[in-house]
N, CA, C and O atoms as a GROMACS GRO file, in nm:
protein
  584
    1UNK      N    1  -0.757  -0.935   0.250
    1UNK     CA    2  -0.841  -0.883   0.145
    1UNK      C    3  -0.842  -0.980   0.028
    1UNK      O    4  -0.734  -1.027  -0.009
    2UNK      N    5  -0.973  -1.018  -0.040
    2UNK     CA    6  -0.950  -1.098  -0.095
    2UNK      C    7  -1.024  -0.988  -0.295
    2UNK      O    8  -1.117  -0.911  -0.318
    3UNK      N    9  -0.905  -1.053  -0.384
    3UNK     CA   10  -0.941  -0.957  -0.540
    3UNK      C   11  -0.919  -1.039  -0.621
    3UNK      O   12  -0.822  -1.114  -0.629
    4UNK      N   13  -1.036  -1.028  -0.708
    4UNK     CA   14  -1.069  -1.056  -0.847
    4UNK      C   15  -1.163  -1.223  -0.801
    4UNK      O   16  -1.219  -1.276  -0.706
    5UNK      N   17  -1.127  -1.248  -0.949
    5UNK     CA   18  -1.225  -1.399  -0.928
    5UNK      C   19  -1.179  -1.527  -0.898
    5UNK      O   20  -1.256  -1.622  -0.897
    6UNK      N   21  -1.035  -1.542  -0.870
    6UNK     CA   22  -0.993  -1.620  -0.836
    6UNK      C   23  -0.966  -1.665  -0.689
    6UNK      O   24  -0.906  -1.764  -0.646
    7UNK      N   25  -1.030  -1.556  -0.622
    7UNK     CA   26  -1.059  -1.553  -0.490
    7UNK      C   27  -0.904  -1.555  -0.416
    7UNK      O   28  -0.898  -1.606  -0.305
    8UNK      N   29  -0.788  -1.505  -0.473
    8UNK     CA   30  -0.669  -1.528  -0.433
    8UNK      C   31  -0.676  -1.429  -0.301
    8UNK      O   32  -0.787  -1.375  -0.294
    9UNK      N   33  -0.584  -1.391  -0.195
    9UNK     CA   34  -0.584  -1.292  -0.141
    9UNK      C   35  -0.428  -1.246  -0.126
    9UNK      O   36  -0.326  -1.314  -0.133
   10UNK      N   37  -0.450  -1.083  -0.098
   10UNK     CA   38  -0.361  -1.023  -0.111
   10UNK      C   39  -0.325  -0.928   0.009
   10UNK      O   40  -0.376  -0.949   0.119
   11UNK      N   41  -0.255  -0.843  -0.007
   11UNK     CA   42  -0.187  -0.772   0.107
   11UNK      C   43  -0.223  -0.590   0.069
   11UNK      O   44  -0.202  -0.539  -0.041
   12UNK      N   45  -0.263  -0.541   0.152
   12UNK     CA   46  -0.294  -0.426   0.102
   12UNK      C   47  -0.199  -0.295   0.202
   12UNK      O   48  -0.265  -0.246   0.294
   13UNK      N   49  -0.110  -0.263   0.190
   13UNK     CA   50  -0.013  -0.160   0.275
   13UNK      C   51  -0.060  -0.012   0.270
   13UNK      O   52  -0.072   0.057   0.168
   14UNK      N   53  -0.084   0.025   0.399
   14UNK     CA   54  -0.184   0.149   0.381
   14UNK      C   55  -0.082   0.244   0.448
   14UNK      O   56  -0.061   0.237   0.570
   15UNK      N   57   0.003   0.360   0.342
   15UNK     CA   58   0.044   0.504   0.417
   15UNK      C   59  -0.010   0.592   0.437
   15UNK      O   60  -0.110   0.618   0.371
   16UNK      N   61   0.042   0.692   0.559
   16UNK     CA   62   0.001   0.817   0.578
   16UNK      C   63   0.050   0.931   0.578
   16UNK      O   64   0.078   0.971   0.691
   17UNK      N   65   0.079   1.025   0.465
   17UNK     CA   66   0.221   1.072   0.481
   17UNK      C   67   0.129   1.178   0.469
   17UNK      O   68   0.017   1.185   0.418
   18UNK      N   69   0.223   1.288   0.548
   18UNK     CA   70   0.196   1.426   0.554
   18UNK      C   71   0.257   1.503   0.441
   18UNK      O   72   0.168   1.580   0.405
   19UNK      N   73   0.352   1.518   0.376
   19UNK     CA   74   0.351   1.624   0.266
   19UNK      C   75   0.370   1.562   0.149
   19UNK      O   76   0.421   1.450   0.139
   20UNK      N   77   0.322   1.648   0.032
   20UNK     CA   78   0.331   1.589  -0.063
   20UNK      C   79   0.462   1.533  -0.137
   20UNK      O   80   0.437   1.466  -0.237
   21UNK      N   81   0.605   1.550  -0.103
   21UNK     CA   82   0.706   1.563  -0.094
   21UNK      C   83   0.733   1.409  -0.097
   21UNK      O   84   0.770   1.340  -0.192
   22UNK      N   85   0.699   1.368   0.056
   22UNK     CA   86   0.685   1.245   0.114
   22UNK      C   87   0.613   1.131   0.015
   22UNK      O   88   0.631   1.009   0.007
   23UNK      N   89   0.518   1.227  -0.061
   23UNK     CA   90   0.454   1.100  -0.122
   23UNK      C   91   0.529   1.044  -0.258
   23UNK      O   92   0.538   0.932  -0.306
   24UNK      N   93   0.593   1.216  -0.311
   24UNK     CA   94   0.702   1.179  -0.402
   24UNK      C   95   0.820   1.077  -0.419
   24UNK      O   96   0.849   1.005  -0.514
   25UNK      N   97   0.874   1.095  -0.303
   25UNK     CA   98   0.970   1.002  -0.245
   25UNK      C   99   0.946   0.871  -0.217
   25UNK      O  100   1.023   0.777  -0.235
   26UNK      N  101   0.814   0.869  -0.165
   26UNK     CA  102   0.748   0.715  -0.137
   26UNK      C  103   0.759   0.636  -0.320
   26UNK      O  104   0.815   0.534  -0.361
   27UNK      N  105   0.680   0.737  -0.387
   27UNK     CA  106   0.669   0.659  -0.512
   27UNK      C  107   0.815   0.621  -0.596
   27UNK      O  108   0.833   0.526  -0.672
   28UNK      N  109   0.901   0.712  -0.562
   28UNK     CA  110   1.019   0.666  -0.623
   28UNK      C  111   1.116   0.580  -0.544
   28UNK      O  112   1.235   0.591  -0.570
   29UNK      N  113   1.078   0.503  -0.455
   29UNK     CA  114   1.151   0.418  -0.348
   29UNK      C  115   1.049   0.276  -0.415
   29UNK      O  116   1.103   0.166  -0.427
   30UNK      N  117   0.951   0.289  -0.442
   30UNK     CA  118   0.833   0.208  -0.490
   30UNK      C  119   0.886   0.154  -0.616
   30UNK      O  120   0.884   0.035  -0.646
   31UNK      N  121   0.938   0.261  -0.696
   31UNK     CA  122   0.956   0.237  -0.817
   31UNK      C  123   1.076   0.180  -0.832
   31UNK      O  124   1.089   0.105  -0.929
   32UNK      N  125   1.148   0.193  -0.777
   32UNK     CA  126   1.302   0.118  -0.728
   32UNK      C  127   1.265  -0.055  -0.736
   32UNK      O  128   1.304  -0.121  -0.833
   33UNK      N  129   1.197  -0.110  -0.640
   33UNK     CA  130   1.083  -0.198  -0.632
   33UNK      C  131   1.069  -0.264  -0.780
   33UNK      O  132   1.146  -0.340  -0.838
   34UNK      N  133   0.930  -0.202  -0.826
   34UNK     CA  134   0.908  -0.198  -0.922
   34UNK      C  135   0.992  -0.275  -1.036
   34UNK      O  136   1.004  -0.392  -1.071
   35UNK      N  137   1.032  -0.183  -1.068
   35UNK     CA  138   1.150  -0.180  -1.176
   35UNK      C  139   1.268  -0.295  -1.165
   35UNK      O  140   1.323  -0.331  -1.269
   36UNK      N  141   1.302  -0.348  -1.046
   36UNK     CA  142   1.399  -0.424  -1.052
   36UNK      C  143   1.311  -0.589  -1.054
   36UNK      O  144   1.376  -0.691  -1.078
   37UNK      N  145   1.198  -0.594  -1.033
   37UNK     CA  146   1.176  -0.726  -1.061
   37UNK      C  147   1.089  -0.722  -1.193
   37UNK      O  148   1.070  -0.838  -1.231
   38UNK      N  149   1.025  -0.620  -1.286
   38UNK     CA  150   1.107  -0.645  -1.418
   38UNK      C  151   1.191  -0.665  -1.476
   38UNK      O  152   1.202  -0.740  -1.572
   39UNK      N  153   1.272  -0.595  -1.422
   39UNK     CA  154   1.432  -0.634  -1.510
   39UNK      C  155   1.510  -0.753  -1.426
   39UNK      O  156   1.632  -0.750  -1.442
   40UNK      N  157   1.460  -0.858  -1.336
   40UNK     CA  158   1.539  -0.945  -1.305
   40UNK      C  159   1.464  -1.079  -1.265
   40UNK      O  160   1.514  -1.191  -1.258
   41UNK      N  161   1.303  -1.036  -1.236
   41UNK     CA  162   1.214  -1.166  -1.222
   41UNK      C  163   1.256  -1.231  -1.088
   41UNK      O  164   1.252  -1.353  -1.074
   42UNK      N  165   1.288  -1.161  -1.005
   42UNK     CA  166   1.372  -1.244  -0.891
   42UNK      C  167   1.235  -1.249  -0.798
   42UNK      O  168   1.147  -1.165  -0.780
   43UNK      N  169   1.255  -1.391  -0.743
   43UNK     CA  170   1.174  -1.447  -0.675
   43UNK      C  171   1.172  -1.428  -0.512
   43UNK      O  172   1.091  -1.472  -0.430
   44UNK      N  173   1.250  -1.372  -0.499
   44UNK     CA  174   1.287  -1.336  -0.364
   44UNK      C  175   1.264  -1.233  -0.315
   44UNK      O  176   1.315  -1.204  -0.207
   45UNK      N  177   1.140  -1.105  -0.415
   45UNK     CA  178   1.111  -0.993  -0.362
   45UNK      C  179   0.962  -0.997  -0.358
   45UNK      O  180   0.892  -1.056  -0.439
   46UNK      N  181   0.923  -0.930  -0.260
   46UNK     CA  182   0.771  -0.938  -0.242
   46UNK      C  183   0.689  -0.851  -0.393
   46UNK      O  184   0.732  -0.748  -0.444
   47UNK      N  185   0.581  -0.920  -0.431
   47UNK     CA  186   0.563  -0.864  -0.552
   47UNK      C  187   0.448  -0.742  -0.560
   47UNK      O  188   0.345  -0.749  -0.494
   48UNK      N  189   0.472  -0.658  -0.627
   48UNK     CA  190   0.368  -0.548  -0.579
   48UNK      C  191   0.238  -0.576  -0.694
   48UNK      O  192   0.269  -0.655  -0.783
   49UNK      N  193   0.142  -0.537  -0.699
   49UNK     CA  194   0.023  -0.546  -0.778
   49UNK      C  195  -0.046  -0.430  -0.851
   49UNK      O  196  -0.122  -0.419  -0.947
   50UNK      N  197   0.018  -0.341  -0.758
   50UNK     CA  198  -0.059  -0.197  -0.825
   50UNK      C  199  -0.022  -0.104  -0.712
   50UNK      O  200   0.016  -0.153  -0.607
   51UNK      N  201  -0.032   0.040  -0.727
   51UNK     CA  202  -0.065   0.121  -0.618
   51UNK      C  203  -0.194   0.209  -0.668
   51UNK      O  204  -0.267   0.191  -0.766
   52UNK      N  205  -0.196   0.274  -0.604
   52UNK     CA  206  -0.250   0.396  -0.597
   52UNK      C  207  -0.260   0.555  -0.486
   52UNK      O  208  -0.306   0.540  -0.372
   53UNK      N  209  -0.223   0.667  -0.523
   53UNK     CA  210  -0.200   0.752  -0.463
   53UNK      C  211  -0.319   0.894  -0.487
   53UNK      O  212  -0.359   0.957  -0.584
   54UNK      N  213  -0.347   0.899  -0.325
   54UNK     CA  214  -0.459   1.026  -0.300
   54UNK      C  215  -0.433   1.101  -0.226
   54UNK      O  216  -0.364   1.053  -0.136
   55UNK      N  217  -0.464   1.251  -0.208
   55UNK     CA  218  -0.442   1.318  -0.065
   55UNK      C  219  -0.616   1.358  -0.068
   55UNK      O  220  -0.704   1.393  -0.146
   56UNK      N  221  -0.595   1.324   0.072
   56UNK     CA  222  -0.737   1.347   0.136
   56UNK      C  223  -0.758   1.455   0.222
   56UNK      O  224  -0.680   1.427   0.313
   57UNK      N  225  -0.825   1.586   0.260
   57UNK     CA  226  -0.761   1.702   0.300
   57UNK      C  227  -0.685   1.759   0.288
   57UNK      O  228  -0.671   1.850   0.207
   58UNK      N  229  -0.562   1.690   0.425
   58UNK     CA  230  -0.429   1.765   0.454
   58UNK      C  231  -0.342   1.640   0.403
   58UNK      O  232  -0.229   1.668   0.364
   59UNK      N  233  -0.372   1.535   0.401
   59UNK     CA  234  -0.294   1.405   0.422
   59UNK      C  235  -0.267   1.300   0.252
   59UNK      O  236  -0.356   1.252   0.182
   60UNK      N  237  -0.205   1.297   0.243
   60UNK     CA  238  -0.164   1.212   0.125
   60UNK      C  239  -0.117   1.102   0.190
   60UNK      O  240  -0.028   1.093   0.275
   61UNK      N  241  -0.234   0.964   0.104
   61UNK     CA  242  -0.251   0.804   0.114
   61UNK      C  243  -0.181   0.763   0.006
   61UNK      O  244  -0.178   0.841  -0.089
   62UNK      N  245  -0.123   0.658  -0.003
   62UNK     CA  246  -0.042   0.556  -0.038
   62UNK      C  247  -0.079   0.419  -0.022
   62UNK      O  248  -0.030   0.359   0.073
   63UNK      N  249  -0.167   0.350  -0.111
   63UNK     CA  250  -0.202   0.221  -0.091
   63UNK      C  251  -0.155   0.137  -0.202
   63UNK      O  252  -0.167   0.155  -0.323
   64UNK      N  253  -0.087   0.016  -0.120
   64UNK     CA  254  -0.020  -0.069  -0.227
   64UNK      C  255  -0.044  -0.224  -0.231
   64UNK      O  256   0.006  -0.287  -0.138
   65UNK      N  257  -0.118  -0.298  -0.332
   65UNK     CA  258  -0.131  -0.418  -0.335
   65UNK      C  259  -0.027  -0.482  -0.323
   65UNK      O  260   0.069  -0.430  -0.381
   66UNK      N  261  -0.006  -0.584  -0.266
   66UNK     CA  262   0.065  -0.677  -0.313
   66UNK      C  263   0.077  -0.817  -0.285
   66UNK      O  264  -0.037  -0.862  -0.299
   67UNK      N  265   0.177  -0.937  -0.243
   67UNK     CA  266   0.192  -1.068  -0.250
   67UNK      C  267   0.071  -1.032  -0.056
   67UNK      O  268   0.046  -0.927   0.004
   68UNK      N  269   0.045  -1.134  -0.037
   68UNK     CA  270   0.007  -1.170   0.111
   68UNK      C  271   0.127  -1.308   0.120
   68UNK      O  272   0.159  -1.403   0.049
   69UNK      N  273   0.169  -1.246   0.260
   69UNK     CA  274   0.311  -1.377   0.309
   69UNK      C  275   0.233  -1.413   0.473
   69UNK      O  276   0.157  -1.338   0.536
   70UNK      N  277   0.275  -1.533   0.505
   70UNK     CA  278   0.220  -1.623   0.590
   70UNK      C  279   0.275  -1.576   0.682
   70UNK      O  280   0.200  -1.574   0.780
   71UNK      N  281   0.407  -1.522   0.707
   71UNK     CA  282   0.461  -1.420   0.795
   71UNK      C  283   0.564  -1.360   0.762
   71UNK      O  284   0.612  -1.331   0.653
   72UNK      N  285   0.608  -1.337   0.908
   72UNK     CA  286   0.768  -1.274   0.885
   72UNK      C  287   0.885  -1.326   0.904
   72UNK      O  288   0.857  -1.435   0.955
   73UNK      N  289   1.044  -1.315   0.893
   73UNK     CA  290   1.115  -1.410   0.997
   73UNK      C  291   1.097  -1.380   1.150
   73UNK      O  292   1.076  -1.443   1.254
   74UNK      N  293   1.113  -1.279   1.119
   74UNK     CA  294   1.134  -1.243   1.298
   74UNK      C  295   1.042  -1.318   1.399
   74UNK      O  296   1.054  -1.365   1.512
   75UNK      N  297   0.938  -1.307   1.296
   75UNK     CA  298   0.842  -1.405   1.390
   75UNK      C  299   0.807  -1.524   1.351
   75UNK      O  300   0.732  -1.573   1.436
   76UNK      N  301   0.830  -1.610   1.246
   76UNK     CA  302   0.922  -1.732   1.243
   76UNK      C  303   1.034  -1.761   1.347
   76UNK      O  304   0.997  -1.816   1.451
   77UNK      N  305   1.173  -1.729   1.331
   77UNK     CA  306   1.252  -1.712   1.478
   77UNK      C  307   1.220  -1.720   1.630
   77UNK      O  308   1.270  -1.789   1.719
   78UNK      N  309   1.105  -1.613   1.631
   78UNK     CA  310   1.039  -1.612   1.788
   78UNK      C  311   0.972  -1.738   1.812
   78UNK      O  312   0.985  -1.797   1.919
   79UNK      N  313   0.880  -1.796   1.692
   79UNK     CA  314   0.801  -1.934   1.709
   79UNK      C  315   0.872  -2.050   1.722
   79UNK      O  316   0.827  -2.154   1.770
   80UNK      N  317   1.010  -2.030   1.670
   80UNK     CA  318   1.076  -2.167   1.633
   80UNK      C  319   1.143  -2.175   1.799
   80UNK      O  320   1.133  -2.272   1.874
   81UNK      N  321   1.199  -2.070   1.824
   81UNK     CA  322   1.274  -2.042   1.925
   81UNK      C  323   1.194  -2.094   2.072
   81UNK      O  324   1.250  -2.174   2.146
   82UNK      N  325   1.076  -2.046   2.100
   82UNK     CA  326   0.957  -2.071   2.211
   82UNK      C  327   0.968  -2.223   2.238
   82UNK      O  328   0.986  -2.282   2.344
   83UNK      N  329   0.945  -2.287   2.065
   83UNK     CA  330   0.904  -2.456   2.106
   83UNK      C  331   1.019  -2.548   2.069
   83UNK      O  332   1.003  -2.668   2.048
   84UNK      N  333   1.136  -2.486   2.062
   84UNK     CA  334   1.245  -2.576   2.039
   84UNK      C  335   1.256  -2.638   1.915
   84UNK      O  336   1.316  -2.743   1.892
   85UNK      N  337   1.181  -2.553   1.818
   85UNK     CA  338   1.212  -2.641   1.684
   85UNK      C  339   1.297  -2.563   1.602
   85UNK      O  340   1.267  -2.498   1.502
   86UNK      N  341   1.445  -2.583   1.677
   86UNK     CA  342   1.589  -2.535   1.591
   86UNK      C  343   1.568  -2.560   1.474
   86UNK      O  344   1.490  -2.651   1.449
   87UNK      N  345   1.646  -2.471   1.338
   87UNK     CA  346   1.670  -2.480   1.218
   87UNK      C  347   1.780  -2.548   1.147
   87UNK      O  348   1.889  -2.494   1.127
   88UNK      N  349   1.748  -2.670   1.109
   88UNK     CA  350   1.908  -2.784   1.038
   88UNK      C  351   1.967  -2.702   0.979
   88UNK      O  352   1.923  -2.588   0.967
   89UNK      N  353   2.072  -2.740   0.932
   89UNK     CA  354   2.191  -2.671   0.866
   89UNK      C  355   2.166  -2.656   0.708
   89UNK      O  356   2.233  -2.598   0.622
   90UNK      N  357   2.007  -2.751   0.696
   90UNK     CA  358   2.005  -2.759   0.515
   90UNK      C  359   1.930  -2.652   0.529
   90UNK      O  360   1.962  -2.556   0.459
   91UNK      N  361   1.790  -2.633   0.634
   91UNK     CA  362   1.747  -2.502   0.653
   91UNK      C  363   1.779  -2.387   0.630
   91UNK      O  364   1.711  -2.311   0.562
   92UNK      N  365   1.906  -2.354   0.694
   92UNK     CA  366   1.980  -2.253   0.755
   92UNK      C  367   2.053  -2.230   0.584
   92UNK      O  368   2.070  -2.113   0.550
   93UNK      N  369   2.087  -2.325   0.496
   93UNK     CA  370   2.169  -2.295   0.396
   93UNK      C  371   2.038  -2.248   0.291
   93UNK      O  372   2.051  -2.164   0.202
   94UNK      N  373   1.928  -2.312   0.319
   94UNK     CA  374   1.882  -2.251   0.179
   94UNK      C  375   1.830  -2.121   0.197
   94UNK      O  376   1.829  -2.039   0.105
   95UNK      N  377   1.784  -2.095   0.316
   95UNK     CA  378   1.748  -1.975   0.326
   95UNK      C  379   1.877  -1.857   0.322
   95UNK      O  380   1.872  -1.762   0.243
   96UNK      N  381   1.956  -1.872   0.388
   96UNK     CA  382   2.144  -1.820   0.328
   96UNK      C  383   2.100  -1.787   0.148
   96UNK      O  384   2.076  -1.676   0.100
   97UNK      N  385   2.099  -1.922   0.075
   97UNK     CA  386   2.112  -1.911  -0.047
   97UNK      C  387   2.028  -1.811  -0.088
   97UNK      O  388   2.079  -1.707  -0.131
   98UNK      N  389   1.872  -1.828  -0.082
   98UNK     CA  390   1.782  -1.740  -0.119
   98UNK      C  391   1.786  -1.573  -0.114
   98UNK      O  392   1.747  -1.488  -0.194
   99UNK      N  393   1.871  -1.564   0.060
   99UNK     CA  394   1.872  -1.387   0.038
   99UNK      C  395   2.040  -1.352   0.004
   99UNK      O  396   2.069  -1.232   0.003
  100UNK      N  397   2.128  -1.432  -0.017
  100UNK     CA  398   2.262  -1.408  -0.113
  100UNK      C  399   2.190  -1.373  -0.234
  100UNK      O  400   2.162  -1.256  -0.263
  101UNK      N  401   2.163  -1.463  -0.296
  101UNK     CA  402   2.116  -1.445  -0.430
  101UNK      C  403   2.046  -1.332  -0.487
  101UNK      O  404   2.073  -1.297  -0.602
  102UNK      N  405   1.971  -1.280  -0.426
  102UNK     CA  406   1.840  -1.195  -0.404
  102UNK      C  407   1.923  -1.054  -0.390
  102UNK      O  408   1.892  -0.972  -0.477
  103UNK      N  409   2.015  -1.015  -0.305
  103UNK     CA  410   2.116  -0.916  -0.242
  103UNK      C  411   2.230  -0.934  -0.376
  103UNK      O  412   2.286  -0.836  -0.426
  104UNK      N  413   2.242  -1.010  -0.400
  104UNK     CA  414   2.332  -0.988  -0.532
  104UNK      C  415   2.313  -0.919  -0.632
  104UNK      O  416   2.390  -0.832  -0.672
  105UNK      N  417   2.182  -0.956  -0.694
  105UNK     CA  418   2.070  -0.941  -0.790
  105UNK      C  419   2.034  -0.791  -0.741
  105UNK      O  420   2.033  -0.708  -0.832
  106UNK      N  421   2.007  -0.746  -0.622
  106UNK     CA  422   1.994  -0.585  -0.566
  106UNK      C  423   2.142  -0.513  -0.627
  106UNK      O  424   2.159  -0.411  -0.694
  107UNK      N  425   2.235  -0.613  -0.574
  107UNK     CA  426   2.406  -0.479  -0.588
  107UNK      C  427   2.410  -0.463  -0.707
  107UNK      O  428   2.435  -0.351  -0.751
  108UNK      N  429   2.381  -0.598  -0.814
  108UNK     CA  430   2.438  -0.638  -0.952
  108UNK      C  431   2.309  -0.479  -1.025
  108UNK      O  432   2.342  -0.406  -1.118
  109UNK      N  433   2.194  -0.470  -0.959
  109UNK     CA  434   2.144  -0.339  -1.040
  109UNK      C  435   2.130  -0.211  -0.959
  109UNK      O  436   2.034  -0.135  -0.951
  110UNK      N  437   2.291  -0.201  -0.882
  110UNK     CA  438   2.285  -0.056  -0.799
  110UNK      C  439   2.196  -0.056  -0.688
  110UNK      O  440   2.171   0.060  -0.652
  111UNK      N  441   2.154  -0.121  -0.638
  111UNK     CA  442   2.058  -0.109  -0.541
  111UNK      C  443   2.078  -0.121  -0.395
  111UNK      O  444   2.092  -0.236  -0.352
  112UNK      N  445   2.081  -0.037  -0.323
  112UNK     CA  446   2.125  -0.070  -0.137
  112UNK      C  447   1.953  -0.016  -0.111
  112UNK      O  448   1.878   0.070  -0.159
  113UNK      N  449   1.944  -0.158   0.029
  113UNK     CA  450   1.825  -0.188   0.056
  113UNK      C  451   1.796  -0.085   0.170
  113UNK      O  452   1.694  -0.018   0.186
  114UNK      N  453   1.930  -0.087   0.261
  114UNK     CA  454   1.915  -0.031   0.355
  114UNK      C  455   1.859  -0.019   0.530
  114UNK      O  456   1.892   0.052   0.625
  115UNK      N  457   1.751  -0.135   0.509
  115UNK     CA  458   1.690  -0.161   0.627
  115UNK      C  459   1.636  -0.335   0.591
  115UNK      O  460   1.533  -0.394   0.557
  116UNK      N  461   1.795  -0.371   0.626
  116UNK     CA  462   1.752  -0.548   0.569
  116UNK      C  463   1.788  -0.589   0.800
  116UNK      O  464   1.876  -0.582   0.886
  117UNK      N  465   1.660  -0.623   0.781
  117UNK     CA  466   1.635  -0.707   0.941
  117UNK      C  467   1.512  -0.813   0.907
  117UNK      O  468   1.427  -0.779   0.825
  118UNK      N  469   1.506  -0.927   0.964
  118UNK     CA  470   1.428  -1.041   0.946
  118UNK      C  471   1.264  -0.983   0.973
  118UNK      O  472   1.178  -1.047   0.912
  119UNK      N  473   1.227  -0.890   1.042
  119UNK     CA  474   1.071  -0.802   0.979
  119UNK      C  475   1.072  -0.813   0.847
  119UNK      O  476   0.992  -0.883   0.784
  120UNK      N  477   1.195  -0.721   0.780
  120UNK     CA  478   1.156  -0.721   0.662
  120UNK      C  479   1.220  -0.830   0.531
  120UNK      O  480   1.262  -0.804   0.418
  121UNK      N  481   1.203  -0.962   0.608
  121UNK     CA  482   1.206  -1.085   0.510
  121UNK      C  483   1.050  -1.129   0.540
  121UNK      O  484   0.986  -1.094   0.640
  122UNK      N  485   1.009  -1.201   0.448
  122UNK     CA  486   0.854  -1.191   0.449
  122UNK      C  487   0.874  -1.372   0.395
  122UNK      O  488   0.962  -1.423   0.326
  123UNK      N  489   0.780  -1.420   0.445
  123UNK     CA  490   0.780  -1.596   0.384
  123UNK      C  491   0.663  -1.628   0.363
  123UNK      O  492   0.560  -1.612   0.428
  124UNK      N  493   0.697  -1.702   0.208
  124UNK     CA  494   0.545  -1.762   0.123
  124UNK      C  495   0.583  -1.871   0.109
  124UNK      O  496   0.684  -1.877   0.040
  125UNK      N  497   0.531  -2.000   0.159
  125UNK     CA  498   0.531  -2.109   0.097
  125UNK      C  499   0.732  -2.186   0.048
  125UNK      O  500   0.776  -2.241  -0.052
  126UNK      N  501   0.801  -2.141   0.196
  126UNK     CA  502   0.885  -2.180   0.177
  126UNK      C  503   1.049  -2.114   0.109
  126UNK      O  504   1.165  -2.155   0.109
  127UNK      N  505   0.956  -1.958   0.041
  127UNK     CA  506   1.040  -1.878  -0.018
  127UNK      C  507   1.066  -1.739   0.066
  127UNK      O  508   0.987  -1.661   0.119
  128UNK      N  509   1.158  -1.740   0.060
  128UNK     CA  510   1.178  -1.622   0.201
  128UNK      C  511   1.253  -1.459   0.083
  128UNK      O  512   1.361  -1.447   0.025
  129UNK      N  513   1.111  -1.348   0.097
  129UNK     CA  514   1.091  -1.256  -0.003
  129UNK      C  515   1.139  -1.144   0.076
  129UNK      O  516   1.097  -1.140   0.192
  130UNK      N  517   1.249  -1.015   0.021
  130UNK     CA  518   1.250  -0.895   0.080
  130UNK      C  519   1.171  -0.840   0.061
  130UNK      O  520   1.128  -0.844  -0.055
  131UNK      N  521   1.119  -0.775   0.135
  131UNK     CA  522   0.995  -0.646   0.118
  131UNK      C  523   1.041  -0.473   0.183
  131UNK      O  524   1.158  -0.438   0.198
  132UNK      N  525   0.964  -0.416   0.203
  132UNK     CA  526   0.998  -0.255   0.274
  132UNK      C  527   1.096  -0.197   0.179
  132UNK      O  528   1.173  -0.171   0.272
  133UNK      N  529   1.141  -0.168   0.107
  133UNK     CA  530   1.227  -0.094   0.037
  133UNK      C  531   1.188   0.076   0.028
  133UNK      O  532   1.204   0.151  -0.068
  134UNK      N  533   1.118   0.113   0.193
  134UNK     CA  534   1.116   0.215   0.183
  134UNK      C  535   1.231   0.334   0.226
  134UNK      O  536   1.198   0.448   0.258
  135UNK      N  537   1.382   0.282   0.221
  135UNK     CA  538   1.471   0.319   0.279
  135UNK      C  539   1.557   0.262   0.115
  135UNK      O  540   1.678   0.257   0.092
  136UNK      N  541   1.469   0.236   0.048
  136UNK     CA  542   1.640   0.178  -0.091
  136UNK      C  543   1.664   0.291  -0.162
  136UNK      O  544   1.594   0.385  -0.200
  137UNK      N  545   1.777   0.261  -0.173
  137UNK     CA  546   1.872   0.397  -0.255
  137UNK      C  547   1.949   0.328  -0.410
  137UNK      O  548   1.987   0.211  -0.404
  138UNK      N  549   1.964   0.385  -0.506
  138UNK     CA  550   2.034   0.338  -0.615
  138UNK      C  551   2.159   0.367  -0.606
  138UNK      O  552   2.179   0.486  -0.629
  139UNK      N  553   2.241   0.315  -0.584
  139UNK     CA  554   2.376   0.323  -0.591
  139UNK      C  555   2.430   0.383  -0.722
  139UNK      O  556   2.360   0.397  -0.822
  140UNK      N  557   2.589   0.426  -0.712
  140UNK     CA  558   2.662   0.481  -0.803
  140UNK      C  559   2.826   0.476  -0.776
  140UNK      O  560   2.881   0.471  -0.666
  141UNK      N  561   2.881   0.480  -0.895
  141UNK     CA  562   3.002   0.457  -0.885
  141UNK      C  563   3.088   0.293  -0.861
  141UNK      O  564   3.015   0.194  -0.871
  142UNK      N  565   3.182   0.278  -0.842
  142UNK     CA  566   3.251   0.135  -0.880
  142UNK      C  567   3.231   0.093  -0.663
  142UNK      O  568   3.195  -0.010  -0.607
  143UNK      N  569   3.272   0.216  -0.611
  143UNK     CA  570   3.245   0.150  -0.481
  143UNK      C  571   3.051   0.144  -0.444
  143UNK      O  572   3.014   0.178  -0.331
  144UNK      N  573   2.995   0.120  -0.500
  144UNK     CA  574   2.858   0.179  -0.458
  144UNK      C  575   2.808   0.306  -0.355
  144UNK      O  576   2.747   0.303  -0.249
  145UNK      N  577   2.874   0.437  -0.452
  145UNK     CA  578   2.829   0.470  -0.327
  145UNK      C  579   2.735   0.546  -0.349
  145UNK      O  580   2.722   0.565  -0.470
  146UNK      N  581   2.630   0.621  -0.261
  146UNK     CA  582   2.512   0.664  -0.313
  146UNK      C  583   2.542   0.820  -0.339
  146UNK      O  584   2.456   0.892  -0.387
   0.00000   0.00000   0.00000
């Protein structure tokens, strides 16, 4: 999808949730999101653009702008893996570095992600971004616990 005049394009995530409950919950898992890359600017999370929320009949939609990524790991991995183009060790460290850092920056503001698998690392241009935080929880207490 391509928005505004700069002809940039973007990513548009389309839910379908059945109760309104669900959509509650969606928005405050969103806002989790949200909120932490205001307060931390971290480059390592996929960036959202806007939402917007409707129920249509029976069904409450959930549509959310955001970054467009060139892919995923998982399927980075599967491609690299097929044609033999193993990952060097400087590879292997910066991308290490990027989601340490990133996962720190989550604990350091209470945050468990919850469903961290290479689907949901997303890659732009070299920067490897968490996304899905539809499973994050805010932590509490000195052990984090929720």
């Amino acid at each position: 999808m391509k928005w505004g005049k700069n002809g940039k394009k973007y990513a548009m995530k389309v839910l379908k949730l059945k109760r309104e409950k669900d959509m509650e919950n969606y928005k405050k898992k969103l806002n989790i999101l949200i909120n932490f890359i205001k307060k931390t600017n971290c480059r390592n999370v996929i960036r959202v653009y806007g939402t917007l929320y409707e129920k249509i009949e029976d069904i409450y939609k959930c549509f959310v702008l955001m970054e467009l990524a060139h892919t995923d790991w998982e399927v980075e991995i599967k491609y690299r893996s097929k044609n033999q183009l193993f990952y060097t060790e400087s590879e292997l460290m910066n991308i290490i570095k990027q989601l340490v850092e990133c996962y720190s920056l989550l604990q350091k503001c209470n945050i468990t992600h919850r469903d961290v698998k290479p689907q949901n690392i997303l890659i732009i241009n070299d920067l490897y971004k968490i996304c899905d935080f539809g499973e994050a929880m805010i932590t509490h207490g000195k052990n984090g616990l929720i």
